[in-house]
C-alpha positions in Angstrom: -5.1 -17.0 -9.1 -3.0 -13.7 -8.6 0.1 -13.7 -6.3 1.0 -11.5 -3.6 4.3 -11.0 -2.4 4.4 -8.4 0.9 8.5 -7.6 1.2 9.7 -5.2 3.9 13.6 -4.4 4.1 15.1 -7.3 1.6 15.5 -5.5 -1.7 18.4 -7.8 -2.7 17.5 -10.8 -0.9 13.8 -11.3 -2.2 13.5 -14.6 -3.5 10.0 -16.1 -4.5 9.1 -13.6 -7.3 12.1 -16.2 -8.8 10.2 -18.8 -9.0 7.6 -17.9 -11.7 10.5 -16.4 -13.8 9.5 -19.1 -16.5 6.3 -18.8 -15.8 5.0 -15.1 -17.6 1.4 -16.5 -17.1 2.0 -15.9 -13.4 0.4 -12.4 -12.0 2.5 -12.1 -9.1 3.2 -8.0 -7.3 5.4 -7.5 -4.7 4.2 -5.1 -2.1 6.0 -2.2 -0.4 5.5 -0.4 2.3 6.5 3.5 0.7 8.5 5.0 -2.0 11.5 4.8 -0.4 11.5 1.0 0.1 10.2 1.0 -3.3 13.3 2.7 -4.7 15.4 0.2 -3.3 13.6 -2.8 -4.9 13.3 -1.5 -8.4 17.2 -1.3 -8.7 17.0 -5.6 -8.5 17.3 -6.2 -12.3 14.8 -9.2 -11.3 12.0 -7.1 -10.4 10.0 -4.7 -12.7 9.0 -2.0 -12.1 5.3 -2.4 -12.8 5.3 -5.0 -10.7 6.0 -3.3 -7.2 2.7 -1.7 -5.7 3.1 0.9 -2.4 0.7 0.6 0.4 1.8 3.6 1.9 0.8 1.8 5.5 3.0 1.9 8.2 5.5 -1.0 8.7 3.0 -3.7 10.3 2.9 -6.8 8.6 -0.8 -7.4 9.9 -1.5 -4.0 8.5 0.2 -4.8 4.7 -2.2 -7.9 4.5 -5.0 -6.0 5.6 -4.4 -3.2 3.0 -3.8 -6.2 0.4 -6.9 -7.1 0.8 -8.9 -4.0 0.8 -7.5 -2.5 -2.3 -6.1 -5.4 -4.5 -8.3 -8.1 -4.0 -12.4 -8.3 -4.9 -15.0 -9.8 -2.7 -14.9 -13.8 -2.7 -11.9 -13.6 -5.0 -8.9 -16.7 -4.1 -5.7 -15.6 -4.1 -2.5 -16.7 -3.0 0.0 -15.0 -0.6 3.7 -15.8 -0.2 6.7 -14.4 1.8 9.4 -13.0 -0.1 12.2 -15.2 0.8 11.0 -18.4 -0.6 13.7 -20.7 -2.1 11.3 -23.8 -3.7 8.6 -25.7 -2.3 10.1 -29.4 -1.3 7.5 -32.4 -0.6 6.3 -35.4 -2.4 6.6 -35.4 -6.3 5.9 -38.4 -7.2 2.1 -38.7 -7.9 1.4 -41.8 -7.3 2.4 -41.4 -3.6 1.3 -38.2 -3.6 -2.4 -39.5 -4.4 -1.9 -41.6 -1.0 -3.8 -40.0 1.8 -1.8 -40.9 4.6 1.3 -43.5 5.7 1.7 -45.2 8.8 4.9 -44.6 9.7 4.8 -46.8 12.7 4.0 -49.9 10.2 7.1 -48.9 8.3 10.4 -50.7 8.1 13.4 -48.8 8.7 14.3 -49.2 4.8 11.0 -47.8 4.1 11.0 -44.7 6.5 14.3 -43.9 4.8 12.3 -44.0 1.1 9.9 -42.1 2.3 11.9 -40.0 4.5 13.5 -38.8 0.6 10.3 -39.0 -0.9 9.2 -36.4 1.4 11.8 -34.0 0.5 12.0 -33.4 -3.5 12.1 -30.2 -5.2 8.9 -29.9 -6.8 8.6 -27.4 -9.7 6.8 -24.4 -9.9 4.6 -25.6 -12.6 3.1 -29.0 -10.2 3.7 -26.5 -6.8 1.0 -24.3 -9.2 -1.6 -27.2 -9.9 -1.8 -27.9 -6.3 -2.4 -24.0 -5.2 -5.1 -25.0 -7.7 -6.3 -28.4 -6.1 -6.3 -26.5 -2.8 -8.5 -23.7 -4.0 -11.1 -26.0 -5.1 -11.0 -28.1 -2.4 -11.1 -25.6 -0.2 -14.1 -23.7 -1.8 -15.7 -27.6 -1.5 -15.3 -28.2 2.0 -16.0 -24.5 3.2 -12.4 -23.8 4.4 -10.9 -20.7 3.2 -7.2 -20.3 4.7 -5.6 -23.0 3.0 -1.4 -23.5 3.9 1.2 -26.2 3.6 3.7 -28.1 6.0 5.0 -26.4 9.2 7.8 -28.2 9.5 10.4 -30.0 7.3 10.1 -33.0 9.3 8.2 -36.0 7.4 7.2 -37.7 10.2 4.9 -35.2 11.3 3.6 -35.1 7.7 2.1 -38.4 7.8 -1.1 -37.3 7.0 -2.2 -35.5 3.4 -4.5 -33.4 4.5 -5.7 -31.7 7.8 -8.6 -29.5 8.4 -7.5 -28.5 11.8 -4.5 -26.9 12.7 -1.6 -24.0 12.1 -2.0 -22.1 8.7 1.7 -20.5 8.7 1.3 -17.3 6.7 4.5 -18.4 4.6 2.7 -20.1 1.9 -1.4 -19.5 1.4 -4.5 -20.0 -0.8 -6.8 -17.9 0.4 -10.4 -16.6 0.0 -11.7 -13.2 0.7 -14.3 -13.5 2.4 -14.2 -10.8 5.1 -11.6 -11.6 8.0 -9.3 -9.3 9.2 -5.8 -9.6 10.0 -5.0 -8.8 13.9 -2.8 -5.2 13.1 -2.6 -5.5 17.4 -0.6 -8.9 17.5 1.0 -8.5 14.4 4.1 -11.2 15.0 1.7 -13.7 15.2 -1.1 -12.8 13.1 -1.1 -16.0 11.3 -2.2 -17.5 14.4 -5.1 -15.2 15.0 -6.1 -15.4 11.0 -6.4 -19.3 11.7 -8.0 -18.8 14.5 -10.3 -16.7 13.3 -11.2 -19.1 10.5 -12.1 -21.7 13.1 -13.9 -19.7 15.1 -16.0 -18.2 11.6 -15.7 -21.0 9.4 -14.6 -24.7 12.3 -12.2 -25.6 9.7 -9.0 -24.5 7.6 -7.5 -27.0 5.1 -3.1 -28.3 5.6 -1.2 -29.8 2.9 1.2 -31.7 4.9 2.5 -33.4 1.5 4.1 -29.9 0.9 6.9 -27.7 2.7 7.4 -24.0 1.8 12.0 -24.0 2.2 12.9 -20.4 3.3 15.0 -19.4 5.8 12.8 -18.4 9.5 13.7 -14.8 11.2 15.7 -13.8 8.5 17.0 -10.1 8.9 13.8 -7.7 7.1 10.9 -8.6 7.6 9.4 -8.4 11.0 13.0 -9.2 12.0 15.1 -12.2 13.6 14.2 -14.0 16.2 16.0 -11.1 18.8 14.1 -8.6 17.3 10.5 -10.2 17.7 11.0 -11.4 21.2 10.1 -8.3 23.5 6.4 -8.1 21.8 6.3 -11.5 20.7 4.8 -12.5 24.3 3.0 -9.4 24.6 1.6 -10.4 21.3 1.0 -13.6 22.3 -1.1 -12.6 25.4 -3.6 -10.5 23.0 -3.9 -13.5 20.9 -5.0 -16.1 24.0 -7.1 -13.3 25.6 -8.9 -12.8 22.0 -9.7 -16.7 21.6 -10.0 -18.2 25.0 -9.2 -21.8 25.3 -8.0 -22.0 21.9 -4.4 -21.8 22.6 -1.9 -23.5 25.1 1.5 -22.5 25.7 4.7 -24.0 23.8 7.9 -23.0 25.9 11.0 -23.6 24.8 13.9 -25.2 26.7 16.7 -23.1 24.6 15.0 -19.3 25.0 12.8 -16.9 26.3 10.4 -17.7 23.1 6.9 -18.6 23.8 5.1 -20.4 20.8 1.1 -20.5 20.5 0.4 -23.6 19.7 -3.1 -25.0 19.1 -5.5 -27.2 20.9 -7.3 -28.8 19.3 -6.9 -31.1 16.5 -10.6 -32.4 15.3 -13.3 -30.5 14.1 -15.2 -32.2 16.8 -13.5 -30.3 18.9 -13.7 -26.9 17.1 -17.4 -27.4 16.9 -17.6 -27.9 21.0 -15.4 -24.4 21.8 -17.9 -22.8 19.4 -20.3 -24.0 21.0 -19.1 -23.1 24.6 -18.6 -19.7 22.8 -22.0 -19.3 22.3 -21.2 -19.3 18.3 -23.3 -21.6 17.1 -25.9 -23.8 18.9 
């Protein structure tokens, strides 16, 4: 699968392209919003040239996927999508725990929590973290769920299960399938919510890796910004994304901020199938 790397305003920051530097194989691009920004990021020594491609679209990250996948990407083609400040992936290496499909945590002795608790968070190398972009694609394509991320948090005891076929696909870290969704250009600093959404509403089902944990730094400066930046359309945004799927998202205030997380209802695809079903989707 090809790799696709959006970057806006962290020419000398970028990180994930790094991660396939022993790994020629690898087609990854970074893309650019214009040929300014593009100057900037060919004078990185770690970056070729020929592998920085301007969309020319305006500074909307919503808008940079979109364009992605109209012009580099073909019809029912996987692909795999990153942010550009990825350090490693961290998770479970070991295989034979990996192969597990889900731990009790509540069965667990203390001694054992703290096992797993390291278990949980080991540097896996670019060369397994690409195998399992590959398990996810065909598993994925199996099971008929196209947006396929990783770990939301870097807390294992929320991991406890392998897989999930409901839930949040962060944009950080995806395998994904074109297959004709768009990217919501209106709501654009969450549009990762309203692409998983989307995927339930089309498709009932997305497919987690909870075993897995993209490590990068959240509202770093570039991007859509920091946390201060995002705020004063980050509710606005959130209001489109609510209004566009009724029902599918509750509110997640937080005690220490204005901030106003989506979070998801439902956590079954029993229960995806019922709010398609009150949607007049399906019958």
């Amino acid at each position: 699968m090809r790799v696709f790397i959006p970057s806006k305003g962290r020419p000398d920051i970028i990180s994930t392209h790094l991660l396939f530097k022993d790994n020629p194989e690898i087609d990854w691009t970074v893309v650019v919003h214009n040929a300014e920004e593009e100057s900037y990021y060919q004078m990185n020594p770690t970056i070729p040239s020929e592998r920085i491609v301007v969309s020319g679209v305006p500074y909307n990250i919503a808008t940079q996927r979109n364009w992605i996948q109209d012009n580099l990407i073909k019809e029912n083609e996987w692909y795999i999508s990153l942010d550009d400040n990825i350090k490693y992936f961290s998770g479970i290496a070991d295989r034979e725990m990996y192969a597990v499909g889900k731990y009790d945590f509540d069965k667990e002795s203390k001694k054992r929590l703290g096992e797993l608790a390291l278990a949980y968070n080991q540097r896996i190398e670019t060369s397994r973290i690409l195998e399992i972009f590959e398990e996810m694609k065909v598993l994925g394509q199996e099971i008929g769920a196209y947006n396929c991320g990783f770990g939301t948090t870097p807390n294992f005891y929320f991991r406890a299960k392998k897989y999930r076929t409901v839930g949040y696909v962060i944009s950080k870290a995806v395998v994904r399938k074109k297959v004709g969704l768009r990217f919501n250009e209106s709501a654009f600093s969450v549009e990762d919510y309203c692409y998983t959404a989307e995927c339930l509403k089309n498709f009932g089902k997305v497919l987690i890796n909870n075993y897995i944990y993209p490590e990068a730094e959240h509202y770093q400066q570039g991007g859509i910004g920091t946390m201060a930046e995002r705020l004063p359309y980050k509710n606005v945004h959130t209001k489109i994304a609510m209004e566009a799927y009724p029902d599918m998202f509750r509110i997640r205030k937080r005690k220490s901020s204005d901030n106003k997380d989506l979070a998801f209802r439902f956590i079954s695809e029993k229960q995806v199938e019922k709010w398609r079903r009150v949607q007049g989707l399906i019958k």
